[in-house]
C-alpha positions in Angstrom: 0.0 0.0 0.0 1.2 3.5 -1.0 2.2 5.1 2.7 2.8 9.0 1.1 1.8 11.3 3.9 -1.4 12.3 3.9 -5.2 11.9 5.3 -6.5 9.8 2.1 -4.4 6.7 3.0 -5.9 6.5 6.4 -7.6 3.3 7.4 -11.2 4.3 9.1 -13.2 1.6 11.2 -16.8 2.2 11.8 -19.6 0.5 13.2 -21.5 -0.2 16.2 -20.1 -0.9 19.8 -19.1 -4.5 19.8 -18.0 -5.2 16.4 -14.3 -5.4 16.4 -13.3 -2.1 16.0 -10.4 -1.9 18.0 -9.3 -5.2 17.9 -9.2 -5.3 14.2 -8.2 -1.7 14.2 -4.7 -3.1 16.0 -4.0 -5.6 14.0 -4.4 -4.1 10.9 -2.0 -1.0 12.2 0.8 -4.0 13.3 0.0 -5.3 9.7 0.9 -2.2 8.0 3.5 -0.8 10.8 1.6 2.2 11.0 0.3 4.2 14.3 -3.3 2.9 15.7 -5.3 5.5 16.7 -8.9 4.6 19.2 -10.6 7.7 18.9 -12.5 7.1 22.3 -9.2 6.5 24.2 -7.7 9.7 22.1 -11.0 11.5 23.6 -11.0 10.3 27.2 -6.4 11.4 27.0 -7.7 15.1 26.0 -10.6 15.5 28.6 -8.6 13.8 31.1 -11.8 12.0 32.4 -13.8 8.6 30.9 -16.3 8.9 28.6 -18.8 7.5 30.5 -18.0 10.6 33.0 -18.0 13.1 29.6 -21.7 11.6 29.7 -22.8 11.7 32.9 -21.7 15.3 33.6 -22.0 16.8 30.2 -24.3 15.0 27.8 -23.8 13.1 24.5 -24.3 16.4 22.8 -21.6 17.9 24.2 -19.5 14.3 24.0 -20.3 14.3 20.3 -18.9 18.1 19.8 -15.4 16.7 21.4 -15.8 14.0 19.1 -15.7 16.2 16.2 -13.1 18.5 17.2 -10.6 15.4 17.8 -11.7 13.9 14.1 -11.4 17.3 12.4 -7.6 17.6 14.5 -7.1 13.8 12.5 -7.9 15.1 8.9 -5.0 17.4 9.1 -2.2 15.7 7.3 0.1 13.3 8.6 1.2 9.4 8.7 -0.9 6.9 7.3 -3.2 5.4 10.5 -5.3 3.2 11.3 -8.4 4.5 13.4 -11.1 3.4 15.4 -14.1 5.5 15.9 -17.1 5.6 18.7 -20.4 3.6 17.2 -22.1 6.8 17.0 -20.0 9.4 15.8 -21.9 8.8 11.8 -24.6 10.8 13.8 -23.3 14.4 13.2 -23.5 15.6 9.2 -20.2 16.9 10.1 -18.4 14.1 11.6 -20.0 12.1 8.0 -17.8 14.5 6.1 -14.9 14.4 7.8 -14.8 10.4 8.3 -14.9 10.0 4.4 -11.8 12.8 4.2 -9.6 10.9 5.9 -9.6 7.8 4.0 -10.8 4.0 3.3 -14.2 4.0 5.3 -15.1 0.3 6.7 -17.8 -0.5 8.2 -18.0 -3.6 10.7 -21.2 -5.0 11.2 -22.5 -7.7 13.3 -26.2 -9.1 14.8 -28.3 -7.5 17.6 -27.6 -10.3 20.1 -23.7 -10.7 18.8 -23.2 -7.0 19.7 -25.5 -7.7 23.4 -23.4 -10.7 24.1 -19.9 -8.7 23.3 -20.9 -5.5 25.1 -23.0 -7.4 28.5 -20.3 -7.4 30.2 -18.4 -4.1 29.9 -20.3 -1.4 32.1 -18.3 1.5 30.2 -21.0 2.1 27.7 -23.5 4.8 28.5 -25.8 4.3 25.8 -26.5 0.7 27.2 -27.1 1.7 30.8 -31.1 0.8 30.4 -33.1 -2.6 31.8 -33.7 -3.3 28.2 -29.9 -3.1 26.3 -31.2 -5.7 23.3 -34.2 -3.2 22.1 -31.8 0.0 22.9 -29.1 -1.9 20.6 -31.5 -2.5 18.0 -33.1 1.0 18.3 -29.8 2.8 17.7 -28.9 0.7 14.8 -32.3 1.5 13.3 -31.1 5.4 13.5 -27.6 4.8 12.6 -27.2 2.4 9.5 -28.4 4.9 7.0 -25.3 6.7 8.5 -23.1 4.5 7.9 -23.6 3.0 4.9 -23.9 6.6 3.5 -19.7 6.9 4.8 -18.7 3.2 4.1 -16.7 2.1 1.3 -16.7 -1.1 2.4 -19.2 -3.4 4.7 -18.3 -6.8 6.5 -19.7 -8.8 9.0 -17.4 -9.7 11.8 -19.8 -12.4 13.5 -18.6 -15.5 12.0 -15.4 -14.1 10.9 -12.0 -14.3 13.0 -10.1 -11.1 13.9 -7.2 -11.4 11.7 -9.3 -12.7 8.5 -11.3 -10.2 8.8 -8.5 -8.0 8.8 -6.7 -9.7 6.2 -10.0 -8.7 4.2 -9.8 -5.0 5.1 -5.9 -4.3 4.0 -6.9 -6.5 0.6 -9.8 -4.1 -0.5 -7.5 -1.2 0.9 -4.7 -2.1 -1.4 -7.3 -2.1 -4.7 -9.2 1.0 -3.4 -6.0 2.9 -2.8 -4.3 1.5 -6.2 -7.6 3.1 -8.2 
């Protein structure tokens, strides 16, 4: 893959909470040799607080304006990168634009009860903090997949697929889309 500096070469991971980002994200950066960047661990280093706090004691709309300042600070030039977003950052026109400046836009999918039985366990997601997290999953889906197929140049489903497969995937169509 061509590593010129630049935003276009970047490798963007979308998707819903649960669906591989950052694992695949990591893998795909040691693949490459490139610098992984988690754009929620990138947000929580600036505010100096968790983003479950950001929530809590500022609100999502606020969370989501950090967001956006954080991904617009990304777009500037620089290294080739592998980055992970947040599940709903497709939710802000601007943060749409943005995502698809910055390079090869993939989006990882996976079922309702796939994403419930990867995310059950981890209480660091403030969206799921409700007695019903399976119809609050699928609800916020719902919203958000016009989103991000509107960014994606590519889709996969990670659910039957293995980390590094699916990753294997990713840099394959990244090499053709950057080559055309």
């Amino acid at each position: 893959m061509n590593t010129a500096p630049g935003p276009k070469q970047n490798i963007v991971l979308i998707g819903f909470m649960g669906c591989g980002k950052t694992t695949i994200g990591r893998i795909l950066a040691r693949m490459l040799g490139c610098p992984f960047v988690d754009l929620d661990q990138l947000i929580e280093e600036k505010a100096g607080t968790t983003i479950s706090s950001i929530f809590a004691e500022r609100g999502e709309p606020y969370f989501r304006l950090v967001e956006a300042a954080i991904l617009h600070e990304l777009a500037a030039p620089g290294p080739q990168r592998v980055i992970s977003t947040g599940g709903g950052i497709i939710t802000r026109r601007r943060s749409r634009r943005l995502l698809k400046q910055l390079g090869y836009v993939v989006w990882l999918q996976a079922p309702v009860e796939i994403i419930l039985d990867r995310t059950r366990r981890n209480r660091d997601r403030p969206l799921l903090e409700t007695e019903d997290p399976k119809s609050r999953i699928q609800a916020l889906l719902d919203h958000r997949q016009p989103h991000y197929r509107e960014v994606a140049d590519l889709e996969i489903d990670t659910s039957g697929l293995d980390p590094e497969e699916t990753a294997c995937g990713i840099l394959e169509s990244a090499r053709y889309h950057f080559a055309h």
